[in-house]
C-alpha positions in Angstrom: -24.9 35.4 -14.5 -25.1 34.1 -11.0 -22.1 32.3 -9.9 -23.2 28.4 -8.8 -22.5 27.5 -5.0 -21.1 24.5 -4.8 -20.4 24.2 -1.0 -22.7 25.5 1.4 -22.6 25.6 5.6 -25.2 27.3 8.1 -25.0 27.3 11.2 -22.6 25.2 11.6 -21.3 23.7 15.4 -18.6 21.0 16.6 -18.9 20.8 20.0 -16.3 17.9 21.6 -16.9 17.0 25.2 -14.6 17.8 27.6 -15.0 15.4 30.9 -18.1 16.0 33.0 -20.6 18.8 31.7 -18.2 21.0 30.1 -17.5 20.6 26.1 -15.1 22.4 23.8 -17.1 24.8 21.2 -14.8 24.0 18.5 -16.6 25.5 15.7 -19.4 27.9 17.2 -22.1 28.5 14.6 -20.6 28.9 11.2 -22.3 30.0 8.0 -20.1 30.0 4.7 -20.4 29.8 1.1 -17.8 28.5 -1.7 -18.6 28.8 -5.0 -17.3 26.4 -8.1 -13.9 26.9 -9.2 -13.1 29.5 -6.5 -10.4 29.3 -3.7 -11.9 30.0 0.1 -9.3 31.0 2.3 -9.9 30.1 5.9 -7.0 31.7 8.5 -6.8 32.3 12.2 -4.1 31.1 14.9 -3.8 27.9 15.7 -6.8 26.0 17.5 -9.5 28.5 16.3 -11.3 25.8 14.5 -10.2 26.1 11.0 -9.1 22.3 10.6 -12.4 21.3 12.2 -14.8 23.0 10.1 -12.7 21.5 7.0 -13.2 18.2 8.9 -16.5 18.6 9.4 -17.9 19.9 6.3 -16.7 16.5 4.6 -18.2 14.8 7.6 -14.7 13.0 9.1 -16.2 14.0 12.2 -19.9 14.3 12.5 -20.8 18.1 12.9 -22.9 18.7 16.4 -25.5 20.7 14.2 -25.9 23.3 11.4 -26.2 22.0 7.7 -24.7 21.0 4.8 -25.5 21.4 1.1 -23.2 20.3 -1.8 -23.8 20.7 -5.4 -28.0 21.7 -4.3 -28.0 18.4 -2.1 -28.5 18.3 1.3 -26.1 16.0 2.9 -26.6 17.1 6.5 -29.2 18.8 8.3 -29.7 18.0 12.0 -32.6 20.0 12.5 -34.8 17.6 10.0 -32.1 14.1 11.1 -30.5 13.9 7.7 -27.6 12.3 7.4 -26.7 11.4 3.4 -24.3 8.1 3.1 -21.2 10.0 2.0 -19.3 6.7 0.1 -20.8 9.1 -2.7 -20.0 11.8 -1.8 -16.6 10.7 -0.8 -15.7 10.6 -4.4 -16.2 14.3 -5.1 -14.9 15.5 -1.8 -11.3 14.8 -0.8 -8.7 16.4 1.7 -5.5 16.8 2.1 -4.1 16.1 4.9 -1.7 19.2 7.0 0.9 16.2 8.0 2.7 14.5 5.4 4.5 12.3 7.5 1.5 11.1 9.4 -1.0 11.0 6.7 0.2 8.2 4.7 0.6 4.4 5.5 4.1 3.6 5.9 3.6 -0.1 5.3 2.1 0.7 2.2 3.9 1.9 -1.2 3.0 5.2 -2.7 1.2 3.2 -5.8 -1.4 1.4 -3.7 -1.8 4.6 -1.7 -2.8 6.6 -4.5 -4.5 3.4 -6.0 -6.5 2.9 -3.1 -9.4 5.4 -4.1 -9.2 4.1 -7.4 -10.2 0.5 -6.3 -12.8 1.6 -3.7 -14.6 3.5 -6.4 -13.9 0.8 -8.7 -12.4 3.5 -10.9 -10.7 1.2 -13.5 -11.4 -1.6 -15.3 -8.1 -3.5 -15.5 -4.7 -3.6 -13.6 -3.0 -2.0 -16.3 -5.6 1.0 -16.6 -5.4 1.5 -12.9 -1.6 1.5 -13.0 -1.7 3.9 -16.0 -3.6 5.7 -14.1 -1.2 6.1 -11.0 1.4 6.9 -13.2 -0.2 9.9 -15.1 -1.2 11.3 -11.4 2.6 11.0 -10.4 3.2 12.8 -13.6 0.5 15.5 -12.6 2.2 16.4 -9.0 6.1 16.0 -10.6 6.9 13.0 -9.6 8.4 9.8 -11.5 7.0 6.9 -12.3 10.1 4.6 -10.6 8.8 6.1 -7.5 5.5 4.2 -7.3 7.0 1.2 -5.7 8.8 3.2 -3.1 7.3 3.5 0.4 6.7 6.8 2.0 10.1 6.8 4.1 12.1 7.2 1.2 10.8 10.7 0.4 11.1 14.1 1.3 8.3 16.4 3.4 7.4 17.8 0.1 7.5 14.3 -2.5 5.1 12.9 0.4 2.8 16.0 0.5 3.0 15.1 -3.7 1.6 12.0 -3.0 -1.3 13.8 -0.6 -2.0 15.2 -3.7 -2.2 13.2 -5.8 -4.1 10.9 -3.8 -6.5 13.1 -3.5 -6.7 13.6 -7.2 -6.6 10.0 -7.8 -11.3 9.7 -7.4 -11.8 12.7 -9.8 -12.7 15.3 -7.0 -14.8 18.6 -7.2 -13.6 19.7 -4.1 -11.1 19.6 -2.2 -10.5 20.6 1.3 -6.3 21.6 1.9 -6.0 21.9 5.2 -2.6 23.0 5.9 -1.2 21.7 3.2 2.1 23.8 3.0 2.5 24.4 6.7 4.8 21.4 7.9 7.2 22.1 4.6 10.3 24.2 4.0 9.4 27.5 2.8 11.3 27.2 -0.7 9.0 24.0 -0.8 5.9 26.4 -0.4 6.0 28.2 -3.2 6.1 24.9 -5.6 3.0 23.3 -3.8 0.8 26.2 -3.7 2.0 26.7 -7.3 0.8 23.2 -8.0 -2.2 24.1 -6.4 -3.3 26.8 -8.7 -2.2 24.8 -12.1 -4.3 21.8 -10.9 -7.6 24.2 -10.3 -6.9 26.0 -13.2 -6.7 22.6 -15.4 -9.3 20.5 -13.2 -11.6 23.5 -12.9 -11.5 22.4 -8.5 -12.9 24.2 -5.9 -11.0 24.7 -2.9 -11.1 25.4 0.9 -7.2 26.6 1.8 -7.3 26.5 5.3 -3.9 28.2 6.5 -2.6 30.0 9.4 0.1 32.1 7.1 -2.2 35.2 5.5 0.3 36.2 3.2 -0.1 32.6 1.4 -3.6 32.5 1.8 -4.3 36.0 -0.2 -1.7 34.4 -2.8 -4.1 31.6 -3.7 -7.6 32.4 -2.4 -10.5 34.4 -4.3 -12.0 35.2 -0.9 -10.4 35.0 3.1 -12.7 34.1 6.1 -11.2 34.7 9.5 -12.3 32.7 12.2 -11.3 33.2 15.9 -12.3 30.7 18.9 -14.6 28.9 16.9 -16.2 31.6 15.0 -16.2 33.6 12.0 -14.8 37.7 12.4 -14.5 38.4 8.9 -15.1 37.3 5.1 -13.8 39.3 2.3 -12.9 39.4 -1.2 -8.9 38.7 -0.6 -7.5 42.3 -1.8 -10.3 44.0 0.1 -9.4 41.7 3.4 -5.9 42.8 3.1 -6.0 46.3 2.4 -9.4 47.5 3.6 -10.0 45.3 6.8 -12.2 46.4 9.4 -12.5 43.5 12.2 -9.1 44.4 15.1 -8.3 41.2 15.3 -8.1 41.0 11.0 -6.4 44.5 11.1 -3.2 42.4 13.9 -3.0 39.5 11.9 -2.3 41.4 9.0 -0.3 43.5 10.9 2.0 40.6 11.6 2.5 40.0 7.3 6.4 40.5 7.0 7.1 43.6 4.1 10.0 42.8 2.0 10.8 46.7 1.5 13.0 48.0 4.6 12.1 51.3 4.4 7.7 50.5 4.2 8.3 47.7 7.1 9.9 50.8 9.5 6.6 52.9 8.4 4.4 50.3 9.0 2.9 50.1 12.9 2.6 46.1 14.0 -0.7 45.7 16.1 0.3 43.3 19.1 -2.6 41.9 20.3 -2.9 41.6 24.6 -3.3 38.7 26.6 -4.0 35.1 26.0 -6.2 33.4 24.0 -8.8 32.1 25.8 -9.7 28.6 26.5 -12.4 26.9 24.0 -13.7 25.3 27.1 -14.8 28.5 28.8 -14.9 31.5 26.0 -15.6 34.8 26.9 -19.1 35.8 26.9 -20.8 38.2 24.3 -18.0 38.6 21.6 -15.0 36.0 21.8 -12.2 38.1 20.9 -13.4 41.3 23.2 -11.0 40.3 26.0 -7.8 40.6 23.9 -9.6 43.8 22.0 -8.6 47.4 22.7 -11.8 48.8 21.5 -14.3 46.8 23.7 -17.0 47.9 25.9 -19.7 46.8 28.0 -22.0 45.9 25.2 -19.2 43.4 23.8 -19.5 41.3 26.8 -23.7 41.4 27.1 -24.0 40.2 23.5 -22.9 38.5 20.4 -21.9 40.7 17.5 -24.4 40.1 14.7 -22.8 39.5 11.3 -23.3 41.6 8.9 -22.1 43.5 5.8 -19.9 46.0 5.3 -19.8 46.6 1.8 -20.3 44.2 -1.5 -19.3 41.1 -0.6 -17.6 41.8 2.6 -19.5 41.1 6.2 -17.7 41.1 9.9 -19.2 40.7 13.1 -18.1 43.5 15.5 -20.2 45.9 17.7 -17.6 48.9 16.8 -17.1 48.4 13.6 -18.5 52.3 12.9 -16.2 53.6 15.6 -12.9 51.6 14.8 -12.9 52.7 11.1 
């Protein structure tokens, strides 16, 4: 039985201008698919364009061009100018946010800012179901029901992430975009939320795009791993096969970099430190992005953009050397 897409991005470009004719090729033509009720991973180092393509694919920022489908419906498409009104779609799409501190209203207590969806969907019918409402989603993410008249200052990095959460879960979602969501929280803190994460998909059936910069969280929770660099996609991979049978250089370093618990396998293990900078979104390298920080590139990776293609089942890279670096 063919799996059903839920989510699905081609071509997809943000480009941000940058003062006089230059712009910032944020996301550079990306194509990806999500499934229903699986977990995309999305990694790469910081300012690749991970949290933009999240943004985007909900629309928070209207994409440059490419297109979108969800659940068979085309919601954006700037070749044939449409552009769906999303209040709809805002229902079954939600995100949360990498910031907990920033994310939530601090004049606002965390009852109304879960209950906020609720009234904008006109969700409940009474007070009282919309505040038994709140309270079972406080219950969902571990919190208490006292604290729905507190106000986001009074909590911890974690309690507000809770509250992300729950806000999110608050219109019923399909999907859900987590962009960051453990990044800005202590790492004992980590485990619980990315814990939560899986219960909730598990008992909600969701579908989500993890967007993370920490792979060894990312292959905890995802089905599958993209890897974008500067704006664009390197690899996509079943998550096992990502980790242990990568083939793009710049996956092979960032993997590299995964800290091994075992003293005596981290000694074996060789760390691949990548050269030089990353370079500017403003004025990328020509041809392949990454070929300037690559040890295996040649002439041709300069004249033209790797295509991508697939490996094996289910696994595609773009690189010219793939053949010659495995």
């Amino acid at each position: 039985m063919e799996e059903k897409i839920l989510v699905q991005v081609d071509h997809l470009k943000q480009y941000f201008p940058a003062g006089g004719k230059k712009v910032v090729k944020a996301v550079d033509d990306v194509s990806l698919a999500i499934k229903k009720g699986e977990t995309l991973g999305l990694v790469g180092e910081s300012g690749c364009g991970k949290t933009t393509t999240g943004r985007s694919l909900l629309r928070l920022v209207e994409p440059t061009s490419g297109k979108i489908v969800y659940d068979g419906e085309t919601i954006f498409d700037s070749e044939n100018n449409i552009k769906k009104d999303m209040v709809e779609y805002r229902r079954r799409m939600q995100i949360v946010f990498q910031d907990p501190y920033a994310s939530l209203d601090p004049r606002m207590t965390v009852g109304d800012i879960i209950g906020e969806g609720i009234d904008i969907h006109r969700l409940c019918g009474s007070a009282q179901e919309r505040r038994d409402r709140i309270l079972s989603l406080l219950k969902t993410v571990g919190l208490n029901s006292e604290q729905a008249n507190r106000y986001p200052h009074e909590f911890s990095g974690g309690q507000r992430q809770r509250v992300g959460i729950a806000r999110a879960l608050a219109v019923d979602p399909e999907f859900i975009v987590c962009d960051e969501p453990v990044s800005a929280l202590d790492v004992s803190i980590q485990a619980q939320v990315v814990n939560m994460f899986e219960d909730l998909q598990q008992k909600l059936g969701l579908t989500y795009l993890f967007i993370a910069h920490d792979l060894s969280i990312v292959n905890h929770i995802s089905d599958r791993i993209g890897v974008m660099y500067l704006g664009r996609m390197v690899e996509l991979a079943p998550s096992d096969e990502l980790i242990f049978h990568s083939v793009h250089p710049y996956t092979k370093s960032l993997i590299s970099a995964i800290p091994i618990a075992d003293p005596k396998t981290a000694r074996q293990s060789k760390r691949i430190v990548l050269s030089g900078e990353v370079p500017s979104p403003v004025n990328p390298p020509s041809g392949c992005h990454f070929r300037t920080r690559c040890p295996y590139a040649t002439a041709e990776c300069a004249e033209r953009e790797p295509e991508w293609r697939e490996v094996s089942k289910g696994h595609f890279a773009a690189c010219h050397n793939l053949e010659k670096i495995n």
